[in-house]
C-alpha positions, 0 to 999 in steps of 0.5 A: 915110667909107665902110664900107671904113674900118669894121671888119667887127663894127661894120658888122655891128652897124649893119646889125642895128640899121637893119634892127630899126628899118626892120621896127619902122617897116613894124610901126608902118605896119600897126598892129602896134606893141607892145601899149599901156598901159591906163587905164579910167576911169569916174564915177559916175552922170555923165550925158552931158550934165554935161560943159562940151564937151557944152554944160553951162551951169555944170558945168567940166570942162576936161580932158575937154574938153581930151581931147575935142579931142585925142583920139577923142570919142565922142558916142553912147557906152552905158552897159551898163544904167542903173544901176551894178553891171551896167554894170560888169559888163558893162564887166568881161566884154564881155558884158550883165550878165543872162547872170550875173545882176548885174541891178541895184545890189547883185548880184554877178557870178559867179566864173566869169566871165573878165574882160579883167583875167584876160585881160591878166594872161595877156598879162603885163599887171601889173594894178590896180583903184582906187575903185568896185567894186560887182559883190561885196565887195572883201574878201579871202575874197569869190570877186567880188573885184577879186582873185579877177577877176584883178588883182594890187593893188586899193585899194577900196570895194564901193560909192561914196564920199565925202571922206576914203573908207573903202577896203580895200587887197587885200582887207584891213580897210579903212582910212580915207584922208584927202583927196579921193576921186577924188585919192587913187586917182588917186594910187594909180594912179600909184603902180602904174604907176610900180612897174609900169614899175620892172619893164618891165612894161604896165600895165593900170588901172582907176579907177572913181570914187565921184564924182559919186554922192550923196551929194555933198561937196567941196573949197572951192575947187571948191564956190567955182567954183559959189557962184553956182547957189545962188540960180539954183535956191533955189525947187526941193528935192530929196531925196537922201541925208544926209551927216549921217544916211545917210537921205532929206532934203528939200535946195535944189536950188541946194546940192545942184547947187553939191555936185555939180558941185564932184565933178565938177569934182574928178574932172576934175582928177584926170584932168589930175594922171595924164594930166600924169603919163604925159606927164612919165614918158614913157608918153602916147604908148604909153597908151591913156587912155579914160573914160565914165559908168556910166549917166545922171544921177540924178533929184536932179541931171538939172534942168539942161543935159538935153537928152535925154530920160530919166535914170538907171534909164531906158532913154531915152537920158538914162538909158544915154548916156553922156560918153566920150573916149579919148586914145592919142597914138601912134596918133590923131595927131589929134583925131576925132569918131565917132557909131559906136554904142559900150558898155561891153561893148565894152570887152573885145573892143577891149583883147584885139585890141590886146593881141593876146590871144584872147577869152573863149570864151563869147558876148560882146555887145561889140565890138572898136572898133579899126576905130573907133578908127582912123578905119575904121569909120563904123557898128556891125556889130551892133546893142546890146541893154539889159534890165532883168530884172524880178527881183521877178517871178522871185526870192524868198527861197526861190531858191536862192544861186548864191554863199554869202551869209557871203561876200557880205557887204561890209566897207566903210562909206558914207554910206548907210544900206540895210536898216539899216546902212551897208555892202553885202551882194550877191546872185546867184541860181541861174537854173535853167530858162528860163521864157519868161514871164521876158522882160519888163522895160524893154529895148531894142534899138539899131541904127545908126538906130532904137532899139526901146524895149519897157517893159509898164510904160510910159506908153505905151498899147502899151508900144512905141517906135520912134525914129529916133535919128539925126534925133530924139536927144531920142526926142521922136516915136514911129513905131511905127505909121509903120514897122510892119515896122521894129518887127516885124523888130526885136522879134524879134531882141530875143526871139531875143537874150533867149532866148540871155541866158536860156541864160546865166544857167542857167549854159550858158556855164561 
């Protein structure tokens, strides 16, 4: 047929269609494809090593593995800390959790703080957080919570949880849930996103789980698949927190192991029930999935399949290194391996590129992995800095709130008892004048080759260690006297990295 024979509107009509779908191909053939959806997940204290594609010997985690072959497997990814409620900040703000003082478990972040929530909303982004929150109290009235940082629906806990968890919907009195924790929010999730797409809208969630935190619980199909440590580990204890009690008791280690690793096995299935939902709804190709640990494997736990040194509240790599593996089907046709240094702050600056949205004025310490995600980048521009402020020699109970204390009080129960009841009240202190004798504390800074490791509090005679963390993973050797120079150049860009963090915390960034 020739186009004689079409009518002149109809002609008209293909010509606009074809060259919509040429200039769609040249945007997808430069990478400006539309924005996509987001999903970060994290767990809770899981260690890089508690993963079947990381060499574990007992832990079955078939999905991450499965994510691990298909996608973009990271295996030199960070935690921002080594414990949880900074890391989360840090993944929240794009940058280290001491500029706004969330220096350990319990301190929240400040209101002021712009999160990629906030940012996304911006771009029309219809936002929701599930599980774990821990960076203030999820209530209503809280000026940290998942609202007030910018997401339009949380269902959520202001600490870890259990089976059958105790969550609060949008800042309501919280609720009891029947079930499995880390299946109830993924199915939240999938709620939200299907509202979501109802409305043509890009989502962005985040599920944080409360697994595999102790105290640890599961299901009995999943306690059945690891019967068999039992016996393995019977002659080692372990203290940990009671389900029963909520207080220190003294259990066999083989128990303790078979609990957790059930969590964790749950928690994988979780991800495979949401990942099976994007593909059935039509939404894997254009969803960027992505998950992580939020700091390293506990001392109750890390007796197992360790190969690197350290654990949990550690700045050795067993302490900060964590498990992650991201899918994106539209755009990482094939599976990849990548040993670019990554963290949790980088988290921001990577969503803001791909969604096209300017970044937060104010210094982030994160980076845009986009060039990584894409194959292009093979080392880290800047290097990662980490630093446990050592706030018991700066604060007491005379400094002065930076948020009102009513309001920090958390609302949602666990299984833990602290300061004698069972749910969690945050703290922020005001920061007002750099004080130089304030640097110390564990912290670490981490280039494509060497990680400086400086802790007063070491065993160390000197309190310093240098690493070649390309040939000596396992920090086994130290070549501070070896590479003098090495140490000296990077001390200083530590110093000068902490005096800039200082100035945040006074609040100079708001």
């Amino acid at each position: 047929m020739t186009t004689k024979n079409i009518p002149v509107n109809l002609l008209f009509i293909l010509l606009v269609v074809l060259s919509f779908s040429c200039s769609q191909k040249a945007d997808n053939s430069t990478g400006k494809e539309a924005p996509p959806n987001f999903i970060l997940l994290m767990g809770d204290d899981h260690g890089w090593d508690e993963v079947g594609y990381n060499g574990h010997p007992h832990i079955k985690t078939p999905v991450l593995d499965e994510m691990s072959t298909e996608g973009l497997r990271f295996d030199r990814f960070y935690s921002g800390h080594p414990s949880c409620s900074p890391t989360r900040g840090s993944f929240m703000t794009g940058r280290h959790p001491n500029r706004y003082g969330t220096f350990s478990p319990n301190w929240s972040i400040r209101p002021e703080e712009i999160s990629i929530a906030h940012i996304l909303g911006e771009a029309g982004y219809a936002s929701a957080h599930y599980g774990k929150w821990h960076i203030g109290p999820v209530k209503r009235d809280s000026p940290t919570s998942p609202g007030a940082m910018g997401f339009d629906e949380w269902l959520s806990h202001d600490n870890f949880f259990e089976m059958n968890p105790v969550l609060s919907r949008n800042g309501e009195d919280p609720q009891e849930f029947k079930g499995e924790g880390s299946a109830i929010i993924i199915d939240e999730a999938i709620s939200f996103i299907e509202k979501s797409t109802e409305n043509n809208q890009l989502f962005f969630v985040v599920v944080w789980y409360g697994s595999p935190h102790e105290p640890y619980s599961g299901l009995a199909e999943d306690l059945s698949i690891y019967d068999d440590i039992v016996q393995q580990y019977e002659d080692q204890t372990v203290k940990l927190t009671s389900n029963e009690t909520g207080k220190r008791v003294e259990r066999p280690l083989g128990e303790v192991l078979r609990e957790r690793y059930a969590e964790i096995t749950a928690m994988d299935r979780s991800i495979g029930t949401l990942r099976n939902y994007l593909k059935n709804a039509g939404l894997r190709d254009n969803t960027l999935l992505w998950y992580c640990g939020d700091n390293g494997t506990p001392a109750s736990a890390a007796r197992t399949g360790m190969t690197l040194r350290g654990q949990k509240a550690t700045m050795y790599e067993g302490g900060i290194r964590v498990p992650a593996a991201l899918e994106w089907p539209g755009r990482i046709k094939a599976a990849k391996v990548t040993n670019v240094n990554s963290v949790t702050s980088d988290f921001l600056p990577t969503l803001c590129e791909l969604a096209g949205a300017p970044y937060p004025n104010r210094p982030l310490d994160g980076i845009s992995l986009v060039a990584t995600i894409d194959g292009d980048q093979q080392v880290r521009d800047k290097p990662i800095f980490f630093w446990s402020f050592e706030t018991g020699k700066v604060f007491d109970e005379s400094s002065q709130p930076y948020i009102d204390p009513i309001s920090q009080e958390g609302t949602t129960p666990l299984a833990k008892i602290m300061a004698g009841k069972y749910t969690r009240s945050f703290k922020n202190y005001k920061y007002p004048e750099i004080d130089m004798s304030h640097i110390g504390g564990a912290r670490v800074m981490l280039d494509n080759q060497y990680k400086l490791v400086l802790d007063e509090n070491s065993e160390t005679k000197t309190g310093v260690e240098l690493f070649d963390i390309i040939n000596d993973s396992a920090e086994s050797k130290n070549l501070m006297e070896q590479r003098p120079e090495v140490v000296s150049t990077m001390q200083k860009q530590l110093l000068d990295w902490q005096k800039e963090v200082l100035t945040s915390l006074t609040g100079a960034d708001y």
